[in-house]
BAFI-3210 file (N, C-alpha, C; in Angstrom, 3 decimals, decimal comma, padded with zeros to 6 digits):
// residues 260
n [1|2|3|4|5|6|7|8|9|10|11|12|13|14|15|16|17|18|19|20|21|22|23|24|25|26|27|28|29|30|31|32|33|34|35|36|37|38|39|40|41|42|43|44|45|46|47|48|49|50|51|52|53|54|55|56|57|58|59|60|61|62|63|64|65|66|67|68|69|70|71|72|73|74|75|76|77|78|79|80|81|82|83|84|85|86|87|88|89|90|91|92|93|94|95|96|97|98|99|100|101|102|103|104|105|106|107|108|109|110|111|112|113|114|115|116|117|118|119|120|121|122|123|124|125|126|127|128|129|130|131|132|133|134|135|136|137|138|139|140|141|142|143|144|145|146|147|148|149|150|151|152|153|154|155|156|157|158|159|160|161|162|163|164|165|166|167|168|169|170|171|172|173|174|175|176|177|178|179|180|181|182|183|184|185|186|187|188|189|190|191|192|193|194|195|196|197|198|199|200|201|202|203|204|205|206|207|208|209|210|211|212|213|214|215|216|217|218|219|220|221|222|223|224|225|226|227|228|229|230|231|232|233|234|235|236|237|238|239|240|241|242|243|244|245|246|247|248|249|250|251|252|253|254|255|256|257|258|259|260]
n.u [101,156|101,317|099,510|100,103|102,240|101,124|099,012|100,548|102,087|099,794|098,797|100,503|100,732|098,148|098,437|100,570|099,181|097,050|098,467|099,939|096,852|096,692|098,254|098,322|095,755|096,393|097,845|096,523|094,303|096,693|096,923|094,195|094,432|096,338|095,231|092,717|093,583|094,866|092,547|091,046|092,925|092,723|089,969|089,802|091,458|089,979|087,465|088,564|089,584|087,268|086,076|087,587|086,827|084,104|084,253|085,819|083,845|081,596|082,533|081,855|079,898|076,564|073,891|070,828|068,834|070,100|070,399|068,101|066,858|068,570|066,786|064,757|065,092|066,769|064,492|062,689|063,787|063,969|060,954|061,050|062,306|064,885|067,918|070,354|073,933|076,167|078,688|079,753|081,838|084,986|087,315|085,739|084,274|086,425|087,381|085,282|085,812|087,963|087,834|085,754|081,726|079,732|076,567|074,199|071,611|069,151|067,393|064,017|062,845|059,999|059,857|059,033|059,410|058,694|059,725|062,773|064,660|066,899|066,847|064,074|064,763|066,690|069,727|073,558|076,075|076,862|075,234|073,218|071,741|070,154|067,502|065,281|062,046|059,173|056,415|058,111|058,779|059,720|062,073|063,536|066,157|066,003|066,023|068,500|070,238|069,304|070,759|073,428|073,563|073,384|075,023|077,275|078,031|077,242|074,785|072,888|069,799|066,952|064,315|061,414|059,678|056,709|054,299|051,733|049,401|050,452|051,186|051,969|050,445|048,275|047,629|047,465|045,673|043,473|043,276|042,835|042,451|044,491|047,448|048,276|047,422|048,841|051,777|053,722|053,143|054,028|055,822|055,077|052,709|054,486|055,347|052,676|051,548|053,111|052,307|049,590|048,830|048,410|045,935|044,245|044,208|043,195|040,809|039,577|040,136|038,503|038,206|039,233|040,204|041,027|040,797|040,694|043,235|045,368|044,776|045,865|048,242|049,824|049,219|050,859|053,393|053,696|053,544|055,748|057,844|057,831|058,486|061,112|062,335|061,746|063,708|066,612|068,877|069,115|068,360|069,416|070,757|068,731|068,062|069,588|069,518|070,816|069,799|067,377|064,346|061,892|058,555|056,983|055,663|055,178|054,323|052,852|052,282|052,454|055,224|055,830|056,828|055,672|056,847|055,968]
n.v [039,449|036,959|036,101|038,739|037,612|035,164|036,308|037,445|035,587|034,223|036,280|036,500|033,684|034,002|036,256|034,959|033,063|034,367|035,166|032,897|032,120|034,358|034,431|031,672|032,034|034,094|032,716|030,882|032,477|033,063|030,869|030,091|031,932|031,493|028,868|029,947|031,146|029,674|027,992|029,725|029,880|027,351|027,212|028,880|028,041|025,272|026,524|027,406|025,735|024,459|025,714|025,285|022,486|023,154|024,487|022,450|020,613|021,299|021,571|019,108|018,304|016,911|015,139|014,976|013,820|013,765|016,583|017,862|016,451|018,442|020,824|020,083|018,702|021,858|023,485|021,844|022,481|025,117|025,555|023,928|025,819|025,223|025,796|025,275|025,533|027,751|029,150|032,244|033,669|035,355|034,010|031,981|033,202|034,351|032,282|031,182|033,561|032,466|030,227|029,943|029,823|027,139|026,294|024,086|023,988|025,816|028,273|029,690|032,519|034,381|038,346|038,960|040,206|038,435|035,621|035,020|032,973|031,570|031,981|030,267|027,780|027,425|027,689|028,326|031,162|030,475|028,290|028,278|029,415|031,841|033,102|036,024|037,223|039,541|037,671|035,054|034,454|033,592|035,016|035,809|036,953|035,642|033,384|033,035|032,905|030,464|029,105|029,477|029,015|026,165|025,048|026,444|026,580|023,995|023,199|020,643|020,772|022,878|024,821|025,896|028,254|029,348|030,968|031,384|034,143|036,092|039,243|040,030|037,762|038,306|041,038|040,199|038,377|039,862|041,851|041,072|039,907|042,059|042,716|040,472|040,769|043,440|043,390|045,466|048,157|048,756|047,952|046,897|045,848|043,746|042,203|041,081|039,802|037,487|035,764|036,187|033,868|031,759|032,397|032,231|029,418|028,305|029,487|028,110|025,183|025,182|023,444|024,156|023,148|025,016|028,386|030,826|032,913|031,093|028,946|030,097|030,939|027,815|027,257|028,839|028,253|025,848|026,256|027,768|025,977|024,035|025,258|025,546|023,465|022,869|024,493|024,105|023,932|022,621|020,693|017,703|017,368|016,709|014,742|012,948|012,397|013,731|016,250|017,858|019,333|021,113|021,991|023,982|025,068|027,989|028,572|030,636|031,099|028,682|028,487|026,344|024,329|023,167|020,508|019,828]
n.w [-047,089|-048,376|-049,914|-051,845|-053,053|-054,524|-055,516|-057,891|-059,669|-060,656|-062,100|-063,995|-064,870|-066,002|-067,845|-069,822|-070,746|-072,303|-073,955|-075,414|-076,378|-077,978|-080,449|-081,213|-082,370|-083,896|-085,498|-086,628|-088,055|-090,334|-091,182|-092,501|-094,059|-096,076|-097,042|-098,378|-100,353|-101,686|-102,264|-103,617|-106,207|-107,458|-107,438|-109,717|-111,928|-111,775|-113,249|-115,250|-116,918|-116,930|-118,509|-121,301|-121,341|-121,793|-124,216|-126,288|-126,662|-127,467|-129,663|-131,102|-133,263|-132,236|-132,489|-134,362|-132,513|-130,454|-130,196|-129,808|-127,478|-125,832|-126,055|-124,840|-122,489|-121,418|-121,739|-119,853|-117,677|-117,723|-117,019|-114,459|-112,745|-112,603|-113,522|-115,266|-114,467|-116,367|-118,309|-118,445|-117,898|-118,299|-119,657|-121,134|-123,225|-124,290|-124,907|-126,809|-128,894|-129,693|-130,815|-132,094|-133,039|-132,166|-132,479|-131,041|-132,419|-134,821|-134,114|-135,195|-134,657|-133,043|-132,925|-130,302|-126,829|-125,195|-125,382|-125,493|-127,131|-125,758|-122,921|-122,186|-123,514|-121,791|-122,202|-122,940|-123,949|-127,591|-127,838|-129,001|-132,558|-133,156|-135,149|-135,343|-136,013|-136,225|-135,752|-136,740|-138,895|-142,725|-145,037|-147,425|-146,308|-143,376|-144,467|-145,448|-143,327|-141,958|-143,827|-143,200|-140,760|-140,809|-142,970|-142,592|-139,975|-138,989|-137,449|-136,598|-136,032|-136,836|-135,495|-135,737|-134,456|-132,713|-130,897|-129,071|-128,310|-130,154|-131,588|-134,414|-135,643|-134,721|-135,900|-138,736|-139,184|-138,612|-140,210|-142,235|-146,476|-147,408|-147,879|-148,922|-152,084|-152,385|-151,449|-151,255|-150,827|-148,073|-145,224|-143,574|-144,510|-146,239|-144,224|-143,266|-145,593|-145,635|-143,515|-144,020|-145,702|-143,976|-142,702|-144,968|-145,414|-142,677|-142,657|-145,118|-144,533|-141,757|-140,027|-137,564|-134,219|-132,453|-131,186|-133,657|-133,859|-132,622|-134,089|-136,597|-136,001|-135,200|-137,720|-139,235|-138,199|-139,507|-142,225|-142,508|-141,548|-143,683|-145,611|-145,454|-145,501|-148,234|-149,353|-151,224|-150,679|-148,656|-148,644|-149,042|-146,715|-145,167|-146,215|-146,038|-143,094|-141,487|-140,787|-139,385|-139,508|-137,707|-135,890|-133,241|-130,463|-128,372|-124,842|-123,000|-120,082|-118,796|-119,927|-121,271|-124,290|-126,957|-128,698|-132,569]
ca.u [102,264|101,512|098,284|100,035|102,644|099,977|098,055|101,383|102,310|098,490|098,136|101,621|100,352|096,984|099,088|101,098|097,971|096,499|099,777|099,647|095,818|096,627|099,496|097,583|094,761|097,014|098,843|095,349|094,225|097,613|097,123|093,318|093,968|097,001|094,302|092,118|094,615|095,045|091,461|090,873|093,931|092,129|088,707|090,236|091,876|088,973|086,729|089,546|089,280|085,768|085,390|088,087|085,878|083,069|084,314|086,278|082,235|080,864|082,820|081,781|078,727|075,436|072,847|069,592|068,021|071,029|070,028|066,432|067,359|069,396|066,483|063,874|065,785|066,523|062,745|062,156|064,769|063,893|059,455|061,014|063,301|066,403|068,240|071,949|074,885|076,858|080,118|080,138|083,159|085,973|087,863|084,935|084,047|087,582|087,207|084,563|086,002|089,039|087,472|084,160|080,748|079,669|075,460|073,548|070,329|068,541|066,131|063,422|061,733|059,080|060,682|058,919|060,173|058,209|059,950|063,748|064,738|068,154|066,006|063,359|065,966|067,982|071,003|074,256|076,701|077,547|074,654|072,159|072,038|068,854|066,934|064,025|061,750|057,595|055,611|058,674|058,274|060,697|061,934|065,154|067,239|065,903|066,530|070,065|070,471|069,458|071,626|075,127|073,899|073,692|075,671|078,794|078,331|076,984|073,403|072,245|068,264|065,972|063,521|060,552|059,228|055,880|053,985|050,846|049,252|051,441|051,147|051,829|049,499|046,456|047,296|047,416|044,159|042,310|043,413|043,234|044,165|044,867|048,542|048,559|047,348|049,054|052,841|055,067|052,608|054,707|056,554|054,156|052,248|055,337|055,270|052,008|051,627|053,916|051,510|048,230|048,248|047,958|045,033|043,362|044,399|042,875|039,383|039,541|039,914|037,358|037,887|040,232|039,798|041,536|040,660|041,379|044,290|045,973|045,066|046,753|049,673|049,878|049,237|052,044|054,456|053,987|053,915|057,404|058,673|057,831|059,118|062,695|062,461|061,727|065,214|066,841|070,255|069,238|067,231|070,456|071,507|067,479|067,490|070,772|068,736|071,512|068,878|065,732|063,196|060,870|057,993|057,141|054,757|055,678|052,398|053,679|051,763|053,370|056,307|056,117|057,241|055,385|057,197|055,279]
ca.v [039,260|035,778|037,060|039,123|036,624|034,144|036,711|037,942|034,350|033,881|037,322|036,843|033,119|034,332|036,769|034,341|031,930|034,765|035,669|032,123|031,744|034,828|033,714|030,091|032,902|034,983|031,477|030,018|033,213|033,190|029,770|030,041|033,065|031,380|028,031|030,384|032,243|028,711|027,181|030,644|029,509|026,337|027,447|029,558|026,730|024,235|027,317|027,849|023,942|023,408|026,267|024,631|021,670|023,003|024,760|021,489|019,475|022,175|021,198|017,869|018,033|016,743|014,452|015,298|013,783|014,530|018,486|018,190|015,955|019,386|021,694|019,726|018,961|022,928|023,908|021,251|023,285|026,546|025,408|023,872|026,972|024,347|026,555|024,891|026,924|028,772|029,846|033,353|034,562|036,022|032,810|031,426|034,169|034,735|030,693|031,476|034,586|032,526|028,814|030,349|029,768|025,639|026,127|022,561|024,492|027,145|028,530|030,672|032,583|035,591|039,336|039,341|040,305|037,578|034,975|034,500|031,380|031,544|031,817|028,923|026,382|027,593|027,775|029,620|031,392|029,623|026,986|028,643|030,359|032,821|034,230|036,451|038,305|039,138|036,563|034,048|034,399|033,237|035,784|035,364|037,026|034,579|031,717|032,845|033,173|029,608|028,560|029,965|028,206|024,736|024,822|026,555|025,940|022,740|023,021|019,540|021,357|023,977|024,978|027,267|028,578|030,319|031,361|031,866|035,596|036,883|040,297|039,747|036,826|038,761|041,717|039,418|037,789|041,302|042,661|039,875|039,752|043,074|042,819|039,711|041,606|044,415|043,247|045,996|049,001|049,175|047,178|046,160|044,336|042,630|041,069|040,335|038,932|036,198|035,114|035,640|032,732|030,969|032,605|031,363|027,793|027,819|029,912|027,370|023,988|025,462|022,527|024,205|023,486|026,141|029,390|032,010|033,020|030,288|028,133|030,404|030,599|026,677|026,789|029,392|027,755|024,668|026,449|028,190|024,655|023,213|026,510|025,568|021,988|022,629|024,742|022,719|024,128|022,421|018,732|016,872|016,878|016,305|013,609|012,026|012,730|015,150|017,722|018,021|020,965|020,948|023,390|024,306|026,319|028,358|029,058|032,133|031,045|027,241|028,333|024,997|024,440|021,813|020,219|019,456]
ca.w [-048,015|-048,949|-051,009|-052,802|-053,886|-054,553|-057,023|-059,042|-060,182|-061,208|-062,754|-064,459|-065,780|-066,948|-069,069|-070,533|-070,956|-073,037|-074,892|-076,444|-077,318|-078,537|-080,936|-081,742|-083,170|-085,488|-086,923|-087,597|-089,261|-091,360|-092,508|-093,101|-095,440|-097,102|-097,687|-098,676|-101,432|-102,487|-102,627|-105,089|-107,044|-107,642|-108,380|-110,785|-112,695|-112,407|-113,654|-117,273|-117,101|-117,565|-120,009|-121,806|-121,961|-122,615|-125,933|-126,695|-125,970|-128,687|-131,331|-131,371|-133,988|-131,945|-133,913|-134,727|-131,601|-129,266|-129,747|-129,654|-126,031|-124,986|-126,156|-124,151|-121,023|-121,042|-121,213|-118,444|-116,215|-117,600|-116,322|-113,034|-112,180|-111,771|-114,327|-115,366|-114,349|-117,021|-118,376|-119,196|-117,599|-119,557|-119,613|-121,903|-123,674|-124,874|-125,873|-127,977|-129,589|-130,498|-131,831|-133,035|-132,387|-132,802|-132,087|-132,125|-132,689|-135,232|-133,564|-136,075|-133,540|-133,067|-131,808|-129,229|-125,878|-124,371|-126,067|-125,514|-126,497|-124,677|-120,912|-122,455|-123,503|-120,620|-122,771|-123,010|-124,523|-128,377|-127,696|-130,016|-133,211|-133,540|-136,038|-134,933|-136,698|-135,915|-136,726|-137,194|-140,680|-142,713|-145,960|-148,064|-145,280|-142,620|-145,110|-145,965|-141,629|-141,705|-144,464|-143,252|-139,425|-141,142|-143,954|-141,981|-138,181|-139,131|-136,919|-136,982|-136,127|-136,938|-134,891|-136,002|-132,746|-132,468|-129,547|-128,304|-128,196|-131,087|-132,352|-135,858|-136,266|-134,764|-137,449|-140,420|-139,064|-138,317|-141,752|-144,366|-146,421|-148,386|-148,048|-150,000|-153,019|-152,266|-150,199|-151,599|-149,954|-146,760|-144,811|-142,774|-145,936|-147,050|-143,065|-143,055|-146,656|-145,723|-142,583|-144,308|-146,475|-143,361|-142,355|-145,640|-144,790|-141,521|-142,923|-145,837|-143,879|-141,273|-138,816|-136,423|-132,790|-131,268|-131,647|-135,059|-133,839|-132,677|-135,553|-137,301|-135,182|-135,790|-139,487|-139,850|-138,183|-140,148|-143,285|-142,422|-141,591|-145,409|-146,547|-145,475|-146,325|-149,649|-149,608|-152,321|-150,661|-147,512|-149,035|-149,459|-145,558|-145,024|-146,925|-145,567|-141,549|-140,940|-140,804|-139,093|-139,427|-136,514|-135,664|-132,025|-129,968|-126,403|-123,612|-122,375|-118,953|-118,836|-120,059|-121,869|-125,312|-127,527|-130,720|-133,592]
c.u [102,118|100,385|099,302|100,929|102,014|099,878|099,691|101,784|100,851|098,211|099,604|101,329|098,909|097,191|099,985|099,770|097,244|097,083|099,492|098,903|095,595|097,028|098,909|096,489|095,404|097,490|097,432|094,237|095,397|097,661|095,602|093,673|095,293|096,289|093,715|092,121|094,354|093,849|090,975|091,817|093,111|091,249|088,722|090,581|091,378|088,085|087,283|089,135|087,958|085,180|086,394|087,147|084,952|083,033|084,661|084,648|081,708|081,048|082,513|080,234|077,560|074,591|072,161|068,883|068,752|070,586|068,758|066,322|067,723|068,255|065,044|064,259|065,935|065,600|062,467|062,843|064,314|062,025|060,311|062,234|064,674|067,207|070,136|072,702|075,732|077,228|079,409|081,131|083,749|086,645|087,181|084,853|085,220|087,976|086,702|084,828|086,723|088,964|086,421|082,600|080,437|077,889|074,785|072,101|070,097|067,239|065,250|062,222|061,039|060,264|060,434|059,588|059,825|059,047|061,524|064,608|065,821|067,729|065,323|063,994|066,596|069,326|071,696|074,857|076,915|076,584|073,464|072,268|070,530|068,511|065,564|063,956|060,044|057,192|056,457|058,544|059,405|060,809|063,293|066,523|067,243|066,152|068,330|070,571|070,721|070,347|072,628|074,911|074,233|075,017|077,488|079,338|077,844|075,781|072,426|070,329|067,954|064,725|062,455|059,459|058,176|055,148|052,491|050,415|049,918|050,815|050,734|051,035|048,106|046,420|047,034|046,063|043,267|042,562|044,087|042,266|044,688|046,262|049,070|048,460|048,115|050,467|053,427|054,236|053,407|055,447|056,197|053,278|053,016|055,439|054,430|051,602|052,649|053,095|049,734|047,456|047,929|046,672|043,994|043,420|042,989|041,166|039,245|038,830|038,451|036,721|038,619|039,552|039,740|041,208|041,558|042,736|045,510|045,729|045,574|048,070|050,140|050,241|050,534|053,325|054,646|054,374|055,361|058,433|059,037|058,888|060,851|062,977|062,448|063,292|066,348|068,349|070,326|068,736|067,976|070,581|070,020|067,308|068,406|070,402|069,936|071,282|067,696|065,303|062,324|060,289|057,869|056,595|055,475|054,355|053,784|053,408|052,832|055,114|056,631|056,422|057,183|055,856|055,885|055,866]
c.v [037,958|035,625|037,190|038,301|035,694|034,845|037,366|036,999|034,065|034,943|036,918|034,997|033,413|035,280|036,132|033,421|033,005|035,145|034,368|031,875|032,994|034,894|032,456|031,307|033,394|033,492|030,917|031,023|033,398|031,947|029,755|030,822|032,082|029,607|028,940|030,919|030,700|028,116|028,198|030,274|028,657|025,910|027,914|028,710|025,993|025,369|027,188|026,344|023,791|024,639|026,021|023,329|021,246|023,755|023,579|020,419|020,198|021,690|019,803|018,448|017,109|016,324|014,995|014,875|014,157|016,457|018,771|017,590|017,362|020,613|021,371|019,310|020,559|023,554|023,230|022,224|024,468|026,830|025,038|024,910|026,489|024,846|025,859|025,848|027,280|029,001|031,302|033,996|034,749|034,973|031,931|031,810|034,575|033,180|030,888|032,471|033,872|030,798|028,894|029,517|027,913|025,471|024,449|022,837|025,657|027,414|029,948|031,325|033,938|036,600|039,183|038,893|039,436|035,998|034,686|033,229|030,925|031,108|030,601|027,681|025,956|026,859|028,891|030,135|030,645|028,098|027,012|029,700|030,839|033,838|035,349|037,659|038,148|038,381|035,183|033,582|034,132|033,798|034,864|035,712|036,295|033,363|031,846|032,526|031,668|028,839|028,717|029,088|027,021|024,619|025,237|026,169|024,400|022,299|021,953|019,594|022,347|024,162|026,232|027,143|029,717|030,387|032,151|033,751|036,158|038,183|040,254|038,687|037,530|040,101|041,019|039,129|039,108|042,131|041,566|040,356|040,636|043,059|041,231|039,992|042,942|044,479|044,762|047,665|049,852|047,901|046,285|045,192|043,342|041,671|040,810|039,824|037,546|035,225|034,455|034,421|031,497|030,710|032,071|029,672|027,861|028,160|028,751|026,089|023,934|024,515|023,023|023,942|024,589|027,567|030,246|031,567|032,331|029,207|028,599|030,415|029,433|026,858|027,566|028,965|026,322|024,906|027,286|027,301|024,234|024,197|025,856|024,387|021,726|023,530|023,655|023,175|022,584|020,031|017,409|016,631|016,288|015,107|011,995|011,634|013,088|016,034|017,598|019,285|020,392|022,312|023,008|025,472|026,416|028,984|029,999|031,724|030,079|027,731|027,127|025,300|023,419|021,769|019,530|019,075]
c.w [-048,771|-049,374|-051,606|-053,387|-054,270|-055,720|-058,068|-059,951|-061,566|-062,302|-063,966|-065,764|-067,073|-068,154|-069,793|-071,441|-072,280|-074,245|-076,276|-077,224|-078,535|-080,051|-081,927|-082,878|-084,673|-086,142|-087,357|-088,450|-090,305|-092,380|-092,953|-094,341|-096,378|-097,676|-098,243|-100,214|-102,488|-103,581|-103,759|-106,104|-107,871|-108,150|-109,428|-112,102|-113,083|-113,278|-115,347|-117,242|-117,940|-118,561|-121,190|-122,340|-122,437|-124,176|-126,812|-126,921|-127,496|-129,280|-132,030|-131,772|-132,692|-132,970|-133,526|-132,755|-130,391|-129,247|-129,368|-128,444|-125,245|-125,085|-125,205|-122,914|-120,637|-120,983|-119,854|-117,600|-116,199|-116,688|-114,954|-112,017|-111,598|-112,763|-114,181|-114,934|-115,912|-117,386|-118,884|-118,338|-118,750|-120,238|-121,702|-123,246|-124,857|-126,030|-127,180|-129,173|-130,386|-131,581|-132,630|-132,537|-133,141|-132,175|-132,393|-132,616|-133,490|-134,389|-134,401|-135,377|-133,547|-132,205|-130,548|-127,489|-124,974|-124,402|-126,451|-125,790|-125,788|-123,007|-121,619|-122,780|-122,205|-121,282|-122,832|-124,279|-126,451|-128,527|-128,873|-131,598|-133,549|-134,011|-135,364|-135,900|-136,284|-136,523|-137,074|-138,302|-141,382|-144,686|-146,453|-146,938|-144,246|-143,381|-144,940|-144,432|-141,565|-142,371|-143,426|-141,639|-139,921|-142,052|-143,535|-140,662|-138,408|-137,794|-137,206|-137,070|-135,932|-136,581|-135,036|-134,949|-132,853|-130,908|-129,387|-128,075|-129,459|-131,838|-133,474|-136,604|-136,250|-135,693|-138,670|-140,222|-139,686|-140,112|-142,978|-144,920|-147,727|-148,545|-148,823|-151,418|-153,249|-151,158|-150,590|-151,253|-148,816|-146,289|-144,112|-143,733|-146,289|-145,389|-143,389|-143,969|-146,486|-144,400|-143,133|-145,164|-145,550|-142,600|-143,711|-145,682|-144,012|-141,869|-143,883|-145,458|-142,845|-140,715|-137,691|-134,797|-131,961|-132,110|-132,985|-134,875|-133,823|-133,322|-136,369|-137,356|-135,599|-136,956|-139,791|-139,934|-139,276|-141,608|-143,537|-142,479|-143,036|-146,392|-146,840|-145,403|-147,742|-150,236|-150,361|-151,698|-148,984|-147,449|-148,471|-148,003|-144,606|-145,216|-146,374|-143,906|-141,135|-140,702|-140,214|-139,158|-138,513|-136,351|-134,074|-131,558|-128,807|-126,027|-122,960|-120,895|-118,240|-118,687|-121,185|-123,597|-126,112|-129,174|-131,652|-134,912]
res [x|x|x|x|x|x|x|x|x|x|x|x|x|x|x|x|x|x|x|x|x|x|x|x|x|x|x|x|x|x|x|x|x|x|x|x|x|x|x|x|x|x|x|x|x|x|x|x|x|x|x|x|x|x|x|x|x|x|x|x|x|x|x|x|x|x|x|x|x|x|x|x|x|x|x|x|x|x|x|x|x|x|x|x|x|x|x|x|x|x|x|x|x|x|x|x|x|x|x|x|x|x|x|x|x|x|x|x|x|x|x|x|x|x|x|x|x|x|x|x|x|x|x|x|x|x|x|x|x|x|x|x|x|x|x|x|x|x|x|x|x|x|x|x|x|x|x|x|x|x|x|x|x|x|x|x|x|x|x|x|x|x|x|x|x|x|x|x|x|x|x|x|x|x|x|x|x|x|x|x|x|x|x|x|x|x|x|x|x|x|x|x|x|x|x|x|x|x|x|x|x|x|x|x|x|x|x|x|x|x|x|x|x|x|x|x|x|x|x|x|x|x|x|x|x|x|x|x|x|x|x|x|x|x|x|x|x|x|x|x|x|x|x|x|x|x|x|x|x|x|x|x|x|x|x|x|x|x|x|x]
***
């Protein structure tokens, strides 16, 4: 008899003993989840916050060397895979819809699919304004493109971006240069009549280091650059160094992205 009163006491605390840790459990899952509710509240808020500040950051015009700073820091990140974070939530997105786009960069760049300059900058949303066309060639509709970036978003630089391997350079090469005599043929003449005069440069001069192709590559881009310097709409903010034109190769391998 004095067992079993012994174990009913014991059995009768060990059920209380479990009642409470039971109890202590549910209140410290009720207040984790209502921290929890909160700390989402929070993130939420700093999240509208800082895409608040970064549309408010946009609108502030960027000089000449401040953008060409943001387009060479984002290549470094985009070669060492340390890739900035972001906005594109809705938040942002809805920013941008409703203050408009404020790019500090043109970028005049080849179609190809190799060749994003959004991933190579490692830029977002509203950070870039880009033209592309094969060959990065630069016609009246790519001029007017670059006008309305500078002249309305107010794009302190222009960046004519070629690249290594290119399609449209090694046609112009391989078939010069009948579509200079002959642009209005096809469509394909009137592209590559606007490349091949660079291919008589480069046969001309007939010091290049680097191979055909990519001396042509080179020469094109440079002669696309002059092209839109000599833009008499564009001279005046050139002339004031409100404007830079810059050319620029990408190594597809590297990744890298050398100004010139």
């Amino acid at each position: 008899m004095k067992f079993f009163f012994w174990q009913k006491p014991r059995s009768w605390q060990k059920y209380t003993a479990y009642s409470i840790v039971g109890l202590v459990l549910i209140g410290v899952f009720i207040v984790y989840s209502v921290l929890s509710e909160d700390e989402k509240a929070v993130e939420k808020a700093w999240s509208t916050k800082n895409s608040t500040q970064s549309a408010t950051t946009s609108e502030v015009t960027l000089s000449v060397e401040e953008s060409m700073q943001q387009l060479l820091e984002g290549n470094k990140r985009y070669i060492e895979q340390k890739l900035a974070g972001k906005e594109i939530n809705q938040e942002y997105r809805q920013v941008l819809k409703e203050e408009g786009q404020k790019p500090f960069a043109v970028i005049v760049g080849c179609s190809d699919s190799r060749v994003p300059p959004e991933l190579i900058f490692d830029q977002a949303f509203g950070d870039l304004f880009v033209v592309r066309v094969a060959g990065n060639v630069i016609d009246a509709v790519a001029m007017a493109s670059v006008e309305y970036a500078v002249e309305q978003l107010h794009s302190p630089l222009v960046v004519v971006l070629g690249h290594e391997s290119c399609g449209a350079v090694k046609a112009a090469v391989d078939n010069c240069c009948d579509a200079i005599d002959n642009p209005n043929d096809s469509n394909m003449n009137k592209l590559l009549s606007l490349i091949q005069p660079s291919v008589q440069e480069v046969k001309k001069e007939a010091t290049q280091d680097a191979p055909l192709y990519e001396a042509v590559t080179d020469k094109n881009v440079a002669i696309m650059v002059e092209k839109i310097k000599q833009n008499p709409q564009l001279s005046t903010l050139i002339n004031q160094g409100k404007l830079s034109i810059v050319g620029a190769k990408y190594h597809l391998e590297s990744g890298e992205v050398d100004f010139f």
